[in-house]
VMD Tcl script that draws the C-alpha trace (Angstrom):
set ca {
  {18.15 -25.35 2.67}
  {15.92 -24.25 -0.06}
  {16.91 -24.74 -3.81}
  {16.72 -21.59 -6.01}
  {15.54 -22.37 -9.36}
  {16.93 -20.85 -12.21}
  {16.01 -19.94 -15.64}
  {18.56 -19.94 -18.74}
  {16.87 -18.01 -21.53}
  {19.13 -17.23 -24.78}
  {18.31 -18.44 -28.25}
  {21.48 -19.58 -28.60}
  {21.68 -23.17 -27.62}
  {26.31 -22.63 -27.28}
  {25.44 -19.18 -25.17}
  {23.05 -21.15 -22.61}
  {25.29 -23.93 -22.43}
  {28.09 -21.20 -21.58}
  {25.72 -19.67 -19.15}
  {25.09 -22.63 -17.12}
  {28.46 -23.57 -16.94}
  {29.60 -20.29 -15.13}
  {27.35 -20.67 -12.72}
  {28.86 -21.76 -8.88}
  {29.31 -26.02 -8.96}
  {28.37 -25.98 -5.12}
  {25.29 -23.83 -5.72}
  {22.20 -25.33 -4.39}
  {19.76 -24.74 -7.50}
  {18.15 -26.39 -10.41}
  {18.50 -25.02 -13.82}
  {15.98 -24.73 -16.34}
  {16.28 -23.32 -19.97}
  {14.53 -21.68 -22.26}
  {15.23 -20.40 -26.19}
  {12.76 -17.81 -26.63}
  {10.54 -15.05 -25.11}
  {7.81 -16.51 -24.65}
  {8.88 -20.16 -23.60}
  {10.31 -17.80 -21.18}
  {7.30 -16.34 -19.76}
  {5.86 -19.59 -19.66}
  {8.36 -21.02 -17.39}
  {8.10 -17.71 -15.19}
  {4.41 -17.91 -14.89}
  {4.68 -22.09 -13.79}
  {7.49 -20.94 -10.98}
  {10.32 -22.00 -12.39}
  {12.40 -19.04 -12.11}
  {13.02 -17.64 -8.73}
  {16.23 -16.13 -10.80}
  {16.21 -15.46 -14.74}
  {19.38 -14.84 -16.59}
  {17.79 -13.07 -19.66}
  {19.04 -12.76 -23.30}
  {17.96 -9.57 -24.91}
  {18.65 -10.14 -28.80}
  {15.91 -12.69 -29.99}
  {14.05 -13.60 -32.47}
  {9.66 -13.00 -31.85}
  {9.32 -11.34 -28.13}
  {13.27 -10.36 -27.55}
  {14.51 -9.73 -23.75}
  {12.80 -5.97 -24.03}
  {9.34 -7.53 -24.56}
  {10.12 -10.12 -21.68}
  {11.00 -7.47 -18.93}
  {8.27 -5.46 -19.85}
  {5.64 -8.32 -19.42}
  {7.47 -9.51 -15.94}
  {6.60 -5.99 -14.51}
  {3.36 -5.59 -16.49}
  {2.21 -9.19 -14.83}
  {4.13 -8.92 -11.65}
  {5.62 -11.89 -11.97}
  {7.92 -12.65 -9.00}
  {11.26 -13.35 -10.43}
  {14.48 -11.86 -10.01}
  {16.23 -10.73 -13.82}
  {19.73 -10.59 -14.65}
  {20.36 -9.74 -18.19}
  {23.45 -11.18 -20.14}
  {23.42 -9.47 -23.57}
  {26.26 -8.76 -26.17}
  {24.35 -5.44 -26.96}
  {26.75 -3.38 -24.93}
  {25.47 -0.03 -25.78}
  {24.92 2.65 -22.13}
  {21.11 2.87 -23.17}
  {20.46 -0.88 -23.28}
  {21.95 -1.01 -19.87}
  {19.82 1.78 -18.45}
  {16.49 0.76 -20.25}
  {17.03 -2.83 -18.82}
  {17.45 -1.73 -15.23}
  {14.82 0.72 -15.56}
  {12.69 -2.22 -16.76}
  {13.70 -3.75 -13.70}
  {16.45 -6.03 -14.27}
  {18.37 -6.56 -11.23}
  {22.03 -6.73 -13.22}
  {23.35 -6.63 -16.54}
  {26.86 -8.79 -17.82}
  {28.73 -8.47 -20.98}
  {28.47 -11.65 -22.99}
  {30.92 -13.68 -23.24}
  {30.81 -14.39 -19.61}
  {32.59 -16.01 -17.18}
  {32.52 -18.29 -13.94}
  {34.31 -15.67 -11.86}
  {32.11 -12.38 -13.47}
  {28.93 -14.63 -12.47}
  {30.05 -15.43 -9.03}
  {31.27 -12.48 -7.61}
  {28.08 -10.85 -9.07}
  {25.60 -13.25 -7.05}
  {27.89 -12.85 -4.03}
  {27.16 -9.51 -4.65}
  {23.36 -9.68 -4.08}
  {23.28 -11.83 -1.73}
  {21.94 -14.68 -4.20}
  {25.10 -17.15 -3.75}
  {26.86 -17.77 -0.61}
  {29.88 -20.01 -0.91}
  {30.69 -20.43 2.98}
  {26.66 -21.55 3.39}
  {27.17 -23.82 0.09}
  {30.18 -25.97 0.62}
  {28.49 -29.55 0.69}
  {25.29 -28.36 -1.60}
  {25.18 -29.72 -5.53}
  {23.81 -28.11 -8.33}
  {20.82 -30.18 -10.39}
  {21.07 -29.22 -13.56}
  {18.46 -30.58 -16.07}
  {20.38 -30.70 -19.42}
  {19.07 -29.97 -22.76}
  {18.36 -32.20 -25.42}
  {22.12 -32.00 -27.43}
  {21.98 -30.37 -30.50}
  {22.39 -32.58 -33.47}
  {23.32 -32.23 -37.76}
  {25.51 -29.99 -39.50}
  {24.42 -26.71 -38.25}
  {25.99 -27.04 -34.63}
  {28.66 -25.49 -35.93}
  {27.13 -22.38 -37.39}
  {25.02 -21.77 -34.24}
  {28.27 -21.33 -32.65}
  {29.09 -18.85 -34.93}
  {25.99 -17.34 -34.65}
  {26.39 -16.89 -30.44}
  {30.12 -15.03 -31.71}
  {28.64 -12.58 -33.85}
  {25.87 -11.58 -31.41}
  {29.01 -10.47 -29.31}
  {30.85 -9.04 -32.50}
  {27.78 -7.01 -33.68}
  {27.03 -6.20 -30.25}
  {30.59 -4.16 -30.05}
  {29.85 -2.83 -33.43}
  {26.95 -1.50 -32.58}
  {28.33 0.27 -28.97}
  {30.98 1.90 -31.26}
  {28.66 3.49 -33.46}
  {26.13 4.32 -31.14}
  {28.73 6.01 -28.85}
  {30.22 8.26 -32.37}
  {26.83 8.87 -33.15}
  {25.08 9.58 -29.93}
  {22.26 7.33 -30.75}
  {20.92 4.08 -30.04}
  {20.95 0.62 -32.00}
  {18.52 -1.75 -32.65}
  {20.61 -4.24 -32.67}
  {19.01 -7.63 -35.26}
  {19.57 -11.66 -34.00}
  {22.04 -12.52 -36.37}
  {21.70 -14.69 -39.32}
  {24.43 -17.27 -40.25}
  {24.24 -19.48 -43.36}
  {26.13 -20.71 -46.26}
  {24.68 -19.36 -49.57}
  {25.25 -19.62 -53.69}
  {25.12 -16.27 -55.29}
  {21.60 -16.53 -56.22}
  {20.47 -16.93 -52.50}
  {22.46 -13.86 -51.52}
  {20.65 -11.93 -54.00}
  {17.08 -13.23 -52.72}
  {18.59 -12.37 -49.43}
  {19.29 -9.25 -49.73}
  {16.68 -8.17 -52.32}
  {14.13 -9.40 -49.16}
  {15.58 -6.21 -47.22}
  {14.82 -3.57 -49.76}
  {12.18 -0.95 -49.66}
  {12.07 0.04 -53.64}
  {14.12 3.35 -53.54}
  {17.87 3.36 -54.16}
  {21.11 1.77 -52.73}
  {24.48 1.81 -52.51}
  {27.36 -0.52 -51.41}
  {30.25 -0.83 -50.06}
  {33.21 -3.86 -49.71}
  {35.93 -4.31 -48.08}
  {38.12 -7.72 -48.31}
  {39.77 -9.17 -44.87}
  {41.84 -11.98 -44.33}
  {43.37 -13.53 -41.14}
  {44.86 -16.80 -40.63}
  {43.32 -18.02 -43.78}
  {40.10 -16.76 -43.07}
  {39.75 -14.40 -45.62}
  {36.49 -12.48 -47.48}
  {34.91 -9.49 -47.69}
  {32.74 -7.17 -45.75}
  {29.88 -5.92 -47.83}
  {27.57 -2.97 -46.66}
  {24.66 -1.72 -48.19}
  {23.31 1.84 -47.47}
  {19.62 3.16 -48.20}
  {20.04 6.65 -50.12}
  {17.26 8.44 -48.60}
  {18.99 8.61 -45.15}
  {22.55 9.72 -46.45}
  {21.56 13.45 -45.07}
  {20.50 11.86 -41.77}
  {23.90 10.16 -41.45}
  {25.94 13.03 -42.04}
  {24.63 14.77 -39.67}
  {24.90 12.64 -36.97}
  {28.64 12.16 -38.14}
  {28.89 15.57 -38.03}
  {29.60 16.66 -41.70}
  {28.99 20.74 -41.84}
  {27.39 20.43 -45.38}
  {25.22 17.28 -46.11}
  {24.21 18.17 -49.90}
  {28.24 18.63 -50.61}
  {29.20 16.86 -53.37}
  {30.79 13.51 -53.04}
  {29.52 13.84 -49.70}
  {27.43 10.13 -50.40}
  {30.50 8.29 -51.20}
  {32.66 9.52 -48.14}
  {29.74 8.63 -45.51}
  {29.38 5.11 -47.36}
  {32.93 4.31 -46.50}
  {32.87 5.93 -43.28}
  {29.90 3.69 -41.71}
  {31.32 0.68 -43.55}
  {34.99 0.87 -41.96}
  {33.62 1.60 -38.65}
  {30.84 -1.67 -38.69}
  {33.42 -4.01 -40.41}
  {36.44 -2.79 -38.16}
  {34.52 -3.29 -35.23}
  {33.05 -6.35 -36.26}
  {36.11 -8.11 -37.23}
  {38.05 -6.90 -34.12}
  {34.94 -8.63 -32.13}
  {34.83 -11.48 -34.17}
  {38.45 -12.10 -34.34}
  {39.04 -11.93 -30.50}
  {37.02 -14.58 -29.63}
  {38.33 -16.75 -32.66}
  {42.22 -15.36 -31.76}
  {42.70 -14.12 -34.90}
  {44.12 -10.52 -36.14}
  {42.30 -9.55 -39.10}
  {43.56 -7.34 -41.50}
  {41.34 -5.20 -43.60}
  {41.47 -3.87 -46.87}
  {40.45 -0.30 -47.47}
  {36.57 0.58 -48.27}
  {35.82 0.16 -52.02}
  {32.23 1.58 -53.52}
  {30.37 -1.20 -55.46}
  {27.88 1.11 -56.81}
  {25.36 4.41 -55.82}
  {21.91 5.07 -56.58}
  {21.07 1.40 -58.02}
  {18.09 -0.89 -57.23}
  {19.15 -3.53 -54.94}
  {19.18 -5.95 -57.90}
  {21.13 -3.73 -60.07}
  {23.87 -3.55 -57.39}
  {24.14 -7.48 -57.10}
  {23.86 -8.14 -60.69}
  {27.25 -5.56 -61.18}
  {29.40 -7.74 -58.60}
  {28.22 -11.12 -58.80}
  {31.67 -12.26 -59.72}
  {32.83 -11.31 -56.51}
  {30.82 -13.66 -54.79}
  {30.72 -17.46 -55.47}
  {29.77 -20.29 -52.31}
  {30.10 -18.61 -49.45}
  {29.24 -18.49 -45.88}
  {27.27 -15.27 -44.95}
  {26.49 -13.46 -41.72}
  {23.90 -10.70 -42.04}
  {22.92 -8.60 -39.94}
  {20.51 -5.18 -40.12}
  {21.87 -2.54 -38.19}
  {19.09 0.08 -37.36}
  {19.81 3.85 -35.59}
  {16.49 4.25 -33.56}
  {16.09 7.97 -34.22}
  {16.24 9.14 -36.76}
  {15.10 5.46 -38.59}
  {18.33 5.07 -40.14}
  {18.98 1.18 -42.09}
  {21.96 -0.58 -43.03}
  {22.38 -3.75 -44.46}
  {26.05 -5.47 -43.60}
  {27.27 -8.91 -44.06}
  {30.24 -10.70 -43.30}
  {31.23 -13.14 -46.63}
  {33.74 -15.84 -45.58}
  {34.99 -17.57 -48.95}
  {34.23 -20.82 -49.77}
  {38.06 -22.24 -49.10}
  {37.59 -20.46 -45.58}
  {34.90 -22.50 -44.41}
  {36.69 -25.53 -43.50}
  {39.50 -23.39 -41.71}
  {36.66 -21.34 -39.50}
  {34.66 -24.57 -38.80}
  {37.94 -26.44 -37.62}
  {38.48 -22.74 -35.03}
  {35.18 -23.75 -33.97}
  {35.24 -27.26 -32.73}
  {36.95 -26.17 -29.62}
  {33.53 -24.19 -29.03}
  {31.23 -27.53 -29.14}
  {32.99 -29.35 -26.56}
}
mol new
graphics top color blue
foreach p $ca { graphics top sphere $p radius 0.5 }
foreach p [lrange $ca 0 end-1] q [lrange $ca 1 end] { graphics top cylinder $p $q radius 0.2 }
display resetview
């Protein structure tokens, strides 16, 4: 019987680990991985992927760029995507890229079975006395295990965020590869100040807390796109006064209600969130930070930059978990490095 060789890609060292465990234990393959785009293509081009289960959010060439190079080189491989971005239109541009199937991350043994049964690509009653050969990565190693975990849950969590709005604005997301790390004050303000384009923000917070995992949700809005957002929300006058203010703490209950319902379902915690405050309109990025930097001490951030594709709408949100919730969210995650 001929071994299928398959291809892990996923820059996410917990979600390729997760993928490779779902698949069938009597499957006759060998499984290869990669954690970018182009180590991707690499691997395709040598053979090594008779069947590719494809990440979409990465960082450099992302899943989009890797489909469109399979078909533009004809490489012979067959594609299954397994994404977080849940949004209709990833799921048709994928396919119409040529992807054979797309799954929901997280996944699971019985999803990823009864889809290859499906295709014809797994066949338990020919399988019963073949073995998997699985060629296992080198194990991650230092303190930041732990927040690559992390990283893998918000992928998921922004990826239902970003369905949500997409679906109540009729647009779609480009969704970012999420950034996870534990700042001081001062690096969150040469964070953020990194994002801004020189005109005017504004900001939103809202605190959460859940099982002692408490912070607060911060989102930060470029001005010159408040018209284009309440349109697409539907607002019948978008130069009303006041009119600013009210989309601000629309957009930021629907990311950080989203994000937190995400987020806490995979950590089995039931957040409960405080309602939408304003930080501050029409300020320089600086300007805002320097007017709240009591609210923020040692943290642990997650960032992400949600962008509508049309019109080129920007948001800035991150997730700040409190210093004294750090060692609570890492000891939730241990189960997840096992």
């Amino acid at each position: 019987m001929t071994t299928t060789s398959v291809l892990v890609c996923d820059d996410s060292g917990m979600a390729r680990k997760q993928m490779a465990r779902a698949l069938p234990e009597d499957w006759e393959i060998t499984v290869q991985y990669a954690a970018d785009g182009e180590e991707c293509l690499e691997q395709v081009r040598q053979g090594q992927a008779d069947l590719l289960f494809l990440d979409l959010n990465m960082p450099g060439l992302d899943g989009y760029g890797v489909l469109e190079r399979i078909r533009y080189e004809e490489l012979p491989t067959i594609v299954i995507v397994v994404s977080g971005d849940i949004q209709p239109d990833a799921h048709e541009r994928v396919m119409a890229f040529g992807a054979l199937a797309f799954i929901e991350k997280p996944t699971s043994a019985e999803k990823v079975r009864t889809l290859l049964t499906e295709y014809g690509l797994y066949r338990p009653s020919e399988s019963d006395s073949a073995a998997s050969v699985y060629s296992p990565e080198s194990p991650s190693t230092g303190s930041d295990q732990w927040l690559d975990v992390l990283r893998e849950l918000s992928n998921v969590a922004m990826g239902r965020a970003g369905d949500l709005l997409a679906r109540l604005l009729n647009v779609f997301i480009r969704l970012p590869v999420p950034r996870v790390n534990e700042l001081t004050p001062n690096e969150l303000r040469m964070a953020l100040t990194a994002t801004k384009d020189g005109g005017s923000w504004s900001g939103a917070c809202q605190g959460f807390i859940g099982s002692g995992l408490c912070g607060e949700a911060l989102l930060m809005f470029s001005e010159s796109r408040f018209a284009d957002m309440a349109n697409l929300l539907g607002y019948p006058d978008a130069g009303e006064p006041g009119l600013e203010t009210e989309v601000l703490m629309d957009i930021s209950s629907i990311l950080t209600g989203a994000f937190l319902k995400g987020l806490g379902d995979q950590l089995d915690v039931n957040f409960g969130i405080s309602h939408p405050v304003v930080l501050g309109t029409h300020l320089r990025v600086d300007d805002l930070l320097e007017q709240n930097t009591d609210r923020w001490q040692n943290m642990l951030a997650i960032e992400l930059n949600y962008a509508v594709e049309a019109p080129d709408i920007r948001c800035h949100f991150l997730l700040l978990f409190a210093e004294e919730a750090i060692p609570l969210l890492r000891e939730r995650l241990s189960y997840l490095l096992d």
